[in-house]
C-alpha positions as CSV (number, residue, x, y, z in Angstrom):
1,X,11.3,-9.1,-11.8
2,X,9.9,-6.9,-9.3
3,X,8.1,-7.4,-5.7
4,X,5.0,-5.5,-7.4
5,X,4.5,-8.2,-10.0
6,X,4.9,-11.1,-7.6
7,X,2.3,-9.5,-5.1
8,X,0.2,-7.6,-7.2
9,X,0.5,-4.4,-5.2
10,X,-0.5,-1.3,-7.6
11,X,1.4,2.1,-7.7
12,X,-1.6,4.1,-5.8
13,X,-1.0,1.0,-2.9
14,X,2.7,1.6,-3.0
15,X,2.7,5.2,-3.0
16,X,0.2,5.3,-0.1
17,X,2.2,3.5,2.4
18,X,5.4,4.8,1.7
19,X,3.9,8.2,1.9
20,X,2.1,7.3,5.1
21,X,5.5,5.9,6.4
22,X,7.4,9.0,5.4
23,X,4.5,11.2,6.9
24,X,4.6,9.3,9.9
25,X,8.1,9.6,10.9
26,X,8.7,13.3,9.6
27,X,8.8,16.1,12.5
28,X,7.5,18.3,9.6
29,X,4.5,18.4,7.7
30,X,5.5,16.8,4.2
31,X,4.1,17.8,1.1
32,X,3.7,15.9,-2.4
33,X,6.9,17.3,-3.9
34,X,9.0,16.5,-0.6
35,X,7.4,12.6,-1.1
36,X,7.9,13.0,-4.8
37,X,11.6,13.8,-4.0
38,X,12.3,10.7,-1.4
39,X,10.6,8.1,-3.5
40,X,10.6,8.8,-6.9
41,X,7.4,8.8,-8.1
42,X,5.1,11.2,-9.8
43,X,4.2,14.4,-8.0
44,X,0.6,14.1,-9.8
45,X,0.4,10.8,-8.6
46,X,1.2,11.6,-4.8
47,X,-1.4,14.1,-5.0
48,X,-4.3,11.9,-6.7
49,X,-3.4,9.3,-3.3
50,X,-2.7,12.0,-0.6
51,X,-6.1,13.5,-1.7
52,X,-7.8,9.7,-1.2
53,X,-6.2,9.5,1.8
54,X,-7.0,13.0,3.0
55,X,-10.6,11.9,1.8
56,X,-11.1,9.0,4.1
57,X,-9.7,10.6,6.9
58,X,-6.4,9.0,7.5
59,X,-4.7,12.5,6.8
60,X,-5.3,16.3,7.2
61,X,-4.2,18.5,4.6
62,X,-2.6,22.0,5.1
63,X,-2.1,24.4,2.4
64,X,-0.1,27.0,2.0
65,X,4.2,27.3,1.7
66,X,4.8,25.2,4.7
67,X,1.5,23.3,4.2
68,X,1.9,19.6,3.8
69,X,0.1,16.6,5.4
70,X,-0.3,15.2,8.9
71,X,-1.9,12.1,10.3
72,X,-4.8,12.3,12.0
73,X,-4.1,8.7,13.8
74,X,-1.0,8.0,16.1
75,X,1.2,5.6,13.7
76,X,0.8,2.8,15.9
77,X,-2.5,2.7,15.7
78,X,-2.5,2.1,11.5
79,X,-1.7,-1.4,10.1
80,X,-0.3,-1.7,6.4
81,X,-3.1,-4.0,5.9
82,X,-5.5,-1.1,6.3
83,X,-3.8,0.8,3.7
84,X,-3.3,-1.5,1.3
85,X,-6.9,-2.7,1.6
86,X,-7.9,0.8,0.5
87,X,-6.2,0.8,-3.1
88,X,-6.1,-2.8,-3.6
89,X,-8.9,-4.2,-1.9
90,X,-9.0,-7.6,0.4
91,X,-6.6,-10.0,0.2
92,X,-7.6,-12.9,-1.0
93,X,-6.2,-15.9,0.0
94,X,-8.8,-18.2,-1.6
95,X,-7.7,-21.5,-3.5
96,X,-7.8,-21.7,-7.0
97,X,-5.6,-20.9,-10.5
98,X,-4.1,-17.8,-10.6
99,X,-2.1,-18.3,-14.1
100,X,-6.1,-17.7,-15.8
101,X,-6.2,-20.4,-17.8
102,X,-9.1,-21.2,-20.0
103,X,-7.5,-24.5,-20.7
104,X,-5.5,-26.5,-18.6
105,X,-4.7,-29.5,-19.1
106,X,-3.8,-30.8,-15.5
107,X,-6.4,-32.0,-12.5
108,X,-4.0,-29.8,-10.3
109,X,-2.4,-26.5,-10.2
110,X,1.3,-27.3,-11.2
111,X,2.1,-24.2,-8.5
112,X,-0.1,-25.9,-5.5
113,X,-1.2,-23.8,-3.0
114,X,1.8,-21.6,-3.1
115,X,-0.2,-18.6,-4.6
116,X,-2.4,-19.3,-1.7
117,X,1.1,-19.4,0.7
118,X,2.5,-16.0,-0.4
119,X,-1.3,-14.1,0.3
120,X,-1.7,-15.7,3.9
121,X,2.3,-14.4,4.4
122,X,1.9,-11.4,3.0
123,X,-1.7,-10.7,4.5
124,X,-0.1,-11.5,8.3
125,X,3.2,-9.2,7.5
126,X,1.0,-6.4,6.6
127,X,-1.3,-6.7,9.4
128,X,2.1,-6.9,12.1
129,X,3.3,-3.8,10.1
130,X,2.8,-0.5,11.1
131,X,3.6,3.0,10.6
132,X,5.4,3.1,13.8
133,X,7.5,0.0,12.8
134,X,8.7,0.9,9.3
């Protein structure tokens, strides 16, 4: 089982943080093949998510044969959280089924409030996380 499935993160949300992170702690400008190369995923991909993040002002793009991307922020000063919360939205840590049943057949979730647990954990990780610290 994977950490994806347990959290919910999506591929954009993975592949923007560990392309920020990468970014972040290059003494180069990077460019999508270079992230495509350390992490394994889709060139295309990286592009669609460098683009967003280009788009909303977390990077500046530079094109050319040693073009790549830069950050327009000292690492520090960006939180996982704010990443993540681009791609994947808020977390909610709000009470409440998570399995979607239509039917269940007990007063009480059978998990408790562990669903709830694991967002308030992973909500305060990626809030202590930053660029500068991965």
């Amino acid at each position: 089982m994977t950490l994806s499935k347990i959290l919910n993160i999506s591929e954009a949300a993975t592949i923007a943080i560990h392309s920020m992170a990468l970014i972040a702690r290059s003494k180069e400008l990077l460019n999508a093949q270079a992230i495509a190369d350390a992490t394994g995923f889709s060139k295309n991909h990286i592009s669609k998510v460098l683009m967003q993040l280009v788009k909303y002002n977390y990077l500046s793009s530079y094109r050319g044969p040693k073009g790549g991307f830069l950050l327009n922020r000292q690492p520090e000063e960006v939180t996982l959280l704010e990443i993540y919360n681009m791609f994947d939205g808020e977390i909610s840590d709000k009470t409440g089924c998570k399995m979607h049943c239509t039917f269940c057949p007990f007063r009480s979730c059978i998990f408790g409030d562990l669903s709830k647990r694991f967002s308030r954990e992973f909500k305060e990780y990626l809030t202590n996380q930053n660029l500068a610290t991965v």
